[in-house]
Each structure stands twice: as structure tokens, then as C-alpha cells.
C-alpha positions as CSV (number, residue, x, y, z in Angstrom):
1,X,-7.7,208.5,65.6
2,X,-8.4,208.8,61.6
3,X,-5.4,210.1,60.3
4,X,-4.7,211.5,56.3
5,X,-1.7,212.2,54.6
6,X,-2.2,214.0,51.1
7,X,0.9,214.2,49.0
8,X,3.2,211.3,49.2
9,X,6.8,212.4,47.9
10,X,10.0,212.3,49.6
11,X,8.2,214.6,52.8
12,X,5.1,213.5,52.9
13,X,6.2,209.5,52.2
14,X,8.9,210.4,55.4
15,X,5.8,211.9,57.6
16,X,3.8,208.9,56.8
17,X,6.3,206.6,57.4
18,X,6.8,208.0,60.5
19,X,3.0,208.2,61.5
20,X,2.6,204.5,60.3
21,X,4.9,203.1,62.8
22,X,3.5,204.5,65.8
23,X,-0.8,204.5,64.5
24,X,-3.1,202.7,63.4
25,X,-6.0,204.3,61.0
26,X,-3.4,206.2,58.8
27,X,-4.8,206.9,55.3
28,X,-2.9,208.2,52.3
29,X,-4.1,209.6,48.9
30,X,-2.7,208.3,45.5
31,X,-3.4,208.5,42.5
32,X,-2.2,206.6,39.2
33,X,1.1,204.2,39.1
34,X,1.6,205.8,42.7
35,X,-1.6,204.4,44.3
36,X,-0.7,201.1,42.4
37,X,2.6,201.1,43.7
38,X,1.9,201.4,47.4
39,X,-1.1,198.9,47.0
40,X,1.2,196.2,45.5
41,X,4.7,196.6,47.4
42,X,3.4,199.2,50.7
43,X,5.0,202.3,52.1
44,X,8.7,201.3,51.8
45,X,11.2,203.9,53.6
46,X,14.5,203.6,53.3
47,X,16.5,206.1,55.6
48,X,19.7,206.9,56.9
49,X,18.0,208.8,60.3
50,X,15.1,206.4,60.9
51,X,15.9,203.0,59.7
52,X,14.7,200.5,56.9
53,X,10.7,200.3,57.5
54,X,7.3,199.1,55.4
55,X,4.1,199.9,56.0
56,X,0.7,199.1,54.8
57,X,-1.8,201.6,55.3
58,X,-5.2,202.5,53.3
59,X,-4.5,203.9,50.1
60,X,-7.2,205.4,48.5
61,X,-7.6,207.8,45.4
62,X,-11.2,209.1,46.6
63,X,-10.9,210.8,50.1
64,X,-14.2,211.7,50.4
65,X,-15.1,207.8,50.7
66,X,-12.4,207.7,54.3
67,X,-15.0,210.1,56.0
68,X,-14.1,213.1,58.6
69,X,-10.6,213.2,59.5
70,X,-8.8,214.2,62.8
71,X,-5.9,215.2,61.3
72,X,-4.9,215.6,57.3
73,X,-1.1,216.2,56.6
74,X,-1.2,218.6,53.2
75,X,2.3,217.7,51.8
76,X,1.9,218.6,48.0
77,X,3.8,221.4,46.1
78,X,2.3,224.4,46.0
79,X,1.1,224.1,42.1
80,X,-1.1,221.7,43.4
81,X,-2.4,222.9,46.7
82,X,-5.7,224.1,45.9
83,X,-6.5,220.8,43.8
84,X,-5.1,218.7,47.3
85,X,-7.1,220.9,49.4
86,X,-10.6,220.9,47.1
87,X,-10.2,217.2,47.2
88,X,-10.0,216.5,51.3
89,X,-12.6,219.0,51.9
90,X,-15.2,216.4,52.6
91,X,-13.2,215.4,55.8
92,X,-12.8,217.9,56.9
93,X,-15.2,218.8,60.2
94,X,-14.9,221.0,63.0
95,X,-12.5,219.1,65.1
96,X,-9.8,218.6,62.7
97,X,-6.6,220.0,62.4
98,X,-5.3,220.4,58.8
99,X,-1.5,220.4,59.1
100,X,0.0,222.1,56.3
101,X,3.5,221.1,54.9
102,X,4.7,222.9,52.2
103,X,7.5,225.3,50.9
104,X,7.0,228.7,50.9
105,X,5.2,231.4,52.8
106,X,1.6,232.3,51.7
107,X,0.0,228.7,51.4
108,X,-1.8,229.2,55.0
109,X,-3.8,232.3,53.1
110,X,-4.7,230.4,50.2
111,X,-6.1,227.5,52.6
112,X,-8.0,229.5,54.6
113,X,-9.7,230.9,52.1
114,X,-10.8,227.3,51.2
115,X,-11.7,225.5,54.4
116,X,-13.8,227.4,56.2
117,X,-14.1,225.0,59.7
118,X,-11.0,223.1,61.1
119,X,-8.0,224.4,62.6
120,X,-4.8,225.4,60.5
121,X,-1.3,224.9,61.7
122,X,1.1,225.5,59.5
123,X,5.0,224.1,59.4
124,X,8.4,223.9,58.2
125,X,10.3,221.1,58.0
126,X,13.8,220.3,57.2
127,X,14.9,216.8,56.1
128,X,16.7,215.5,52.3
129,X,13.9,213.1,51.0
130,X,13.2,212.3,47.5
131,X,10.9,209.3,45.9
132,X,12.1,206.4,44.0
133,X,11.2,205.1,40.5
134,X,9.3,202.4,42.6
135,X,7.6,205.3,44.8
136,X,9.8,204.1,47.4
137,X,11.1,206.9,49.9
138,X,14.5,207.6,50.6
139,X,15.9,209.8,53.2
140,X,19.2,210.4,53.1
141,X,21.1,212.3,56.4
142,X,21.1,212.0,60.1
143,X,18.7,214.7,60.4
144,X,14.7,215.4,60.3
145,X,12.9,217.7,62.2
146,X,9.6,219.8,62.0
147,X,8.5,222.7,63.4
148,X,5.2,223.9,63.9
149,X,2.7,226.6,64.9
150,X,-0.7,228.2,65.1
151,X,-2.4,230.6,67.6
152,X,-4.7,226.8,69.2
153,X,-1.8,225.4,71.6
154,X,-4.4,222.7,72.3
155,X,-3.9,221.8,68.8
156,X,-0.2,222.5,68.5
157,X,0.5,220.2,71.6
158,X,-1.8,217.3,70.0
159,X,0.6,217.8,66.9
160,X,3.8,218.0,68.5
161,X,2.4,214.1,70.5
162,X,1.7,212.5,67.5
163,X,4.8,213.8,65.7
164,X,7.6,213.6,68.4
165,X,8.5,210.6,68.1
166,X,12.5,208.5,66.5
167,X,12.6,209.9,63.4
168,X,11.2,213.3,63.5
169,X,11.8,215.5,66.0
170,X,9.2,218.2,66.6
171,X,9.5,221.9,67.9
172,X,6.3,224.1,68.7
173,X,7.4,227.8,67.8
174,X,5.6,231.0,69.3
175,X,5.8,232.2,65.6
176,X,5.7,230.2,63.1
177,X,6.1,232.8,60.4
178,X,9.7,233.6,61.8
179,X,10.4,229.3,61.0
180,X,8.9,230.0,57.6
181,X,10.8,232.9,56.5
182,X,14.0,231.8,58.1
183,X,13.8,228.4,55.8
184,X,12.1,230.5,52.2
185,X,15.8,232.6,52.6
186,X,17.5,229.8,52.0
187,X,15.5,228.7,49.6
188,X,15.0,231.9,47.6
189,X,19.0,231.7,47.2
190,X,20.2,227.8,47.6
191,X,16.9,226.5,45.1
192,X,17.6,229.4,42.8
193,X,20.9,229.5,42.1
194,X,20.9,225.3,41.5
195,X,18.4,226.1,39.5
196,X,19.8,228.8,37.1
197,X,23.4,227.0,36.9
198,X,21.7,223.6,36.9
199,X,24.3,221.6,38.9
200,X,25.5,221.2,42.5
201,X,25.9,223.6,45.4
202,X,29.3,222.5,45.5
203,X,29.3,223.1,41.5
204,X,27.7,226.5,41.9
205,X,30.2,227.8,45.0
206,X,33.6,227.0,42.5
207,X,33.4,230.4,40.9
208,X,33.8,233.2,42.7
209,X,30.9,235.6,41.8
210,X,28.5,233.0,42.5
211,X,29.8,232.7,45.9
212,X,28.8,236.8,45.6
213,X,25.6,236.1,44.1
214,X,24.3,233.5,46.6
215,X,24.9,236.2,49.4
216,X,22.5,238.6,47.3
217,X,20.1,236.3,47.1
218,X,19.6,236.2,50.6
219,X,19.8,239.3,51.3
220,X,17.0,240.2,48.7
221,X,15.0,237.6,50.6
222,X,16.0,239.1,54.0
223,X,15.1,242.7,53.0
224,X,11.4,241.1,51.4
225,X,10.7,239.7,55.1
226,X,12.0,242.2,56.8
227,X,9.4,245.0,54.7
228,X,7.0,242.6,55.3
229,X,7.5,243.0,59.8
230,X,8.8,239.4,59.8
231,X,11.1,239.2,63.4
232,X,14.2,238.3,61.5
233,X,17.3,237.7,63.4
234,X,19.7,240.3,62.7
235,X,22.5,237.8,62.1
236,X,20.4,235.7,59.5
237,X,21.8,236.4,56.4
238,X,25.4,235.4,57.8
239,X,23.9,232.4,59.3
240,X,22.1,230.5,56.4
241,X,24.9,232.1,54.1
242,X,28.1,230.7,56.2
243,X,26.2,227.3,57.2
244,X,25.4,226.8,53.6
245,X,29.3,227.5,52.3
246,X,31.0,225.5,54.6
247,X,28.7,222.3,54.8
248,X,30.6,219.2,54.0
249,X,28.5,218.0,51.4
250,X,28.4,219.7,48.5
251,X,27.9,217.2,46.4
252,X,23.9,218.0,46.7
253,X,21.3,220.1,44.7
254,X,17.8,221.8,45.0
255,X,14.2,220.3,44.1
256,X,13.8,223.2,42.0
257,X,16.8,222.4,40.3
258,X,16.4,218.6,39.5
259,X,12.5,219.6,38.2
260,X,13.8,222.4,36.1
261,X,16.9,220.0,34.9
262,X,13.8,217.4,33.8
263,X,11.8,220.4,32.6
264,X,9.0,219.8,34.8
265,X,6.4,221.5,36.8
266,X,8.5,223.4,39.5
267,X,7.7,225.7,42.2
268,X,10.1,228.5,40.5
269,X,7.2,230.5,40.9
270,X,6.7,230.1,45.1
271,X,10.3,231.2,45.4
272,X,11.4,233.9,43.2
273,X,8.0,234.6,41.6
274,X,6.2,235.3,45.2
275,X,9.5,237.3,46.3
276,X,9.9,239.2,43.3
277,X,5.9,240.4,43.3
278,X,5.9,241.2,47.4
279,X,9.0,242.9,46.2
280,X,7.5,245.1,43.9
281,X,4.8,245.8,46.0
282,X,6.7,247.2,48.6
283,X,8.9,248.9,46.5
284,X,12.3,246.5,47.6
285,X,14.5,246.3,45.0
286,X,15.6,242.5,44.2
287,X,17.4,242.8,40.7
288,X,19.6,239.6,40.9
289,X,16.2,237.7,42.3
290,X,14.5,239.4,39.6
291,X,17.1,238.6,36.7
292,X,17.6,235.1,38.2
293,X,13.5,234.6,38.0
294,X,13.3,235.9,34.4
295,X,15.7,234.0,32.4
296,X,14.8,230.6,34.2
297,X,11.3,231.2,33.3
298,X,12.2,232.2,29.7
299,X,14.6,229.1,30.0
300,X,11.4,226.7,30.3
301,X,9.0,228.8,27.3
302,X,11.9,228.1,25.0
303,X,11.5,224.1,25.7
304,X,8.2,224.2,25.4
């Protein structure tokens, strides 16, 4: 089995980790200091859920040279999805199944719109992982799990084999847009508001109103997926807002927040810029979303 994995940050260096220590035939594509990296020194994982592990799989900055794939793992941001995508489409051939790990909820539409044979499933996945200044991976928490979906259960039970294993656990869900919605709310309001304050949760929750605000957030969220006809639990918005108040640590912050600390490329726009346009177009009023989306943007034209 010829397996890629495009996008090697904190996920996509956890999923290959994973993948490596159970297969054979795993490639992944780097580019740059990363590609050097992980030529020199391998795929080195360290983890507080799976263990201390190295791994030495092809690396290769040219993925048409690999050939057809039977599975390629599309773990990139979102800003760089249709580059990621462009780039594998070489192996891509009628059998494979493009796995698609990414935040957000509209990626699957851009993707289809660019591989036009293959099978699609798309995913959610919760787990803390970041990459080192070495392009090491660290995972920190006792906790990673993926879900997945798509309308091919042949395909979503070939996934959920090669996934399930220590390390990852891994749910098939009759509808995966339910999964992806449920994990964008608490995006739309835990990225963005670490992101407009630029510190902690636990930084964030001290004050009051931003204790108030958080809540809104989510419920502008909720009330986009609901206008959209996503089956959202009734009970969501207290759920995501009372697990994320009273979890222990606090001491934690965003991916959007750390890259618009650094002033780098950030996927503001896949949370509040998606929300706030589906918004508009449905005529759901998300002011604090809106607000929140407009000064962080004019935040980063004034840097640069």
C-alpha cells in the first residue's frame, strides 16, 4: 500500500507518525529546511499520548516522481490547499482515497472542484500538536482522535483500518458535516478571541465580558450552521462553551493566535472571514464575529 502524507506540521507530522509505525511505503512531501530536516534527523515524534518514536520514511519535494497513490493525507492550512492539492494530482488515480485534514468547513468543495477521479473523505480531528524549530513534532495531551466520513463506506472502513490504531483513535460518523461544524464553533470563538486579545484562554476568560463575548461567538457560529441545515445539537452552544470555561488548562492558546502574535500567514480568514460572508448571505447577523474579523485584519495591514 503506497501511502502520502502532504502537509507535515504538528497534525499531519502526528498522522504520519502514527501511519509510519504500523506501514511500510509511507511517503511525505517537504519542501525547503523541512525536507532537509527530516532527511538528516527522520520523523521525530515526541508525545505525551503515543510515546517517544522516529521514523524514516521517503521524503520527497516532487510527488509526481512517487507515482499513483492509494491514499494521500491533505494536512496543510487552508491558504495553501489548492497549491497541496495541484501538486499531488499526478497520484492521484481512480482507486485512491484523498483524505482531507484540515480546519474549517468548505475545503471538501474546493477539492472537488480540483480532482476530478478519486474518492474524498473528509475529517476532523482533535489533538494539541505543534512543530519544533528542528521540524520535530510535539504532541502534548493524553488525547488524539479523528473522525471521519463520506457517502463510500468501503472507503470509510479502509480509513478507519489504517487509522485505528495506539495513538489515534478513529470514529466513522454518518455525517461528517455535523463533526465539522461542531469543531469550526469552537473555533470561530476559542481561535478568535486568542487571536484578538493575543494571549491565553485562561488570559482571555479573567475579564468578565470576555467570558460574555466568547459565548457570542459561538452562538454567531451556531446560528451560521444552523441557517445553513447543519443537524446541530440543541445543547451545543452550552456544551463547547462550559467544556471550554471549566478545562483545567488554561494556560493554552489558538493557532490563529500564535501566527497572528508572529504576524504570519493565518487562517483568520477560514474562521471569521467564511462565517462572516455565509453570514451575510443568509442574512444572520454576526456583529461581534464581524467586529472581531475586522479589526484583526486591519491589525495585520497596519504591520505590513
Amino acid at each position: 500500500m503506497k501511502i502520502m502524507v502532504t502537509g507535515i506540521g504538528g497534525v499531519g507530522g502526528y498522522l504520519a507518525s502514527v501511519l509510519c509505525a504500523n506501514y511500510a511505503g509511507v511517503t511525505l512531501i517537504a519542501r525547503k529546511k523541512r525536507k532537509d530536516a527530516l532527511q538528516k534527523n527522520g520523523l521525530i515524534l515526541h508525545s505525551d499520548y503515543f510515546g517517544e518514536h522516529i521514523a524514516y520514511p521517503r521524503i520527497t519535494d516532487n510527488p509526481a516522481s512517487t507515482g499513483i497513490q492509494d491514499i494521500i493525507f491533505v494536512c496543510v492550512k487552508n491558504y495553501s490547499l489548492e497549491t497541496a492539492v495541484s501538486a499531488v494530482l499526478p497520484c492521484v488515480a481512480d482507486h485512491t482515497i484523498i483524505v482531507l485534514v484540515l480546519n474549517g468547513v468548505n475545503h471538501a468543495n474546493i477539492v472537488r472542484k480540483l480532482i476530478k477521479t478519486g474518492h474524498i473523505i473528509d475529517s476532523t480531528i482533535y489533538i494539541n500538536a505543534a512543530y519544533n524549530s528542528d521540524y520535530s513534532i510535539r504532541q502534548m495531551g493524553k488525547f488524539a482522535r479523528i473522525f471521519i466520513g463520506s457517502d463510500n463506506s468501503s472507503c470509510n472502513e479502509k480509513i478507519h483500518t489504517l487509522l485505528n490504531h495506539p495513538g489515534l483513535k478513529c470514529h466513522i460518523v454518518k455525517d461528517i458535516q455535523v463533526e465539522l461544524w461542531n469543531k469550526y464553533i469552537t473555533n470561530c470563538a476559542y481561535n478568535v478571541i486568542t487571536a484578538y486579545y493575543e494571549s491565553t484562554i485562561g488570559e482571555v476568560f479573567k475579564k468578565p465580558q470576555r467570558l460574555t463575548e466568547f459565548r457570542i461567538l459561538i452562538e454567531e457560529a451556531y446560528a451560521v450552521g444552523k441557517g445553513l441545515g447543519i443537524n446541530l445539537d440543541a445543547n451545543l452552544i452550552d456544551t463547547i462553551y462550559q467544556r471550554v470555561a471549566e478545562q483545567k488548562n488554561k494556560d493554552t492558546t489558538s493557532s490563529l493566535a500564535r501566527d497572528i502574535i508572529a504576524r504570519r500567514q493565518s487562517e483568520l480568514d477560514t474562521f471569521s472571514g467564511y462565517l462572516v460572508r455565509t453570514a451575510n448571505e443568509l442574512n444572520i447577523p454576526v456583529p461581534l464575529s464581524e467586529k472581531f474579523y475586522r479589526e484583526i485584519n486591519q491589525r495585520i495591514k497596519e504591520i505590513q
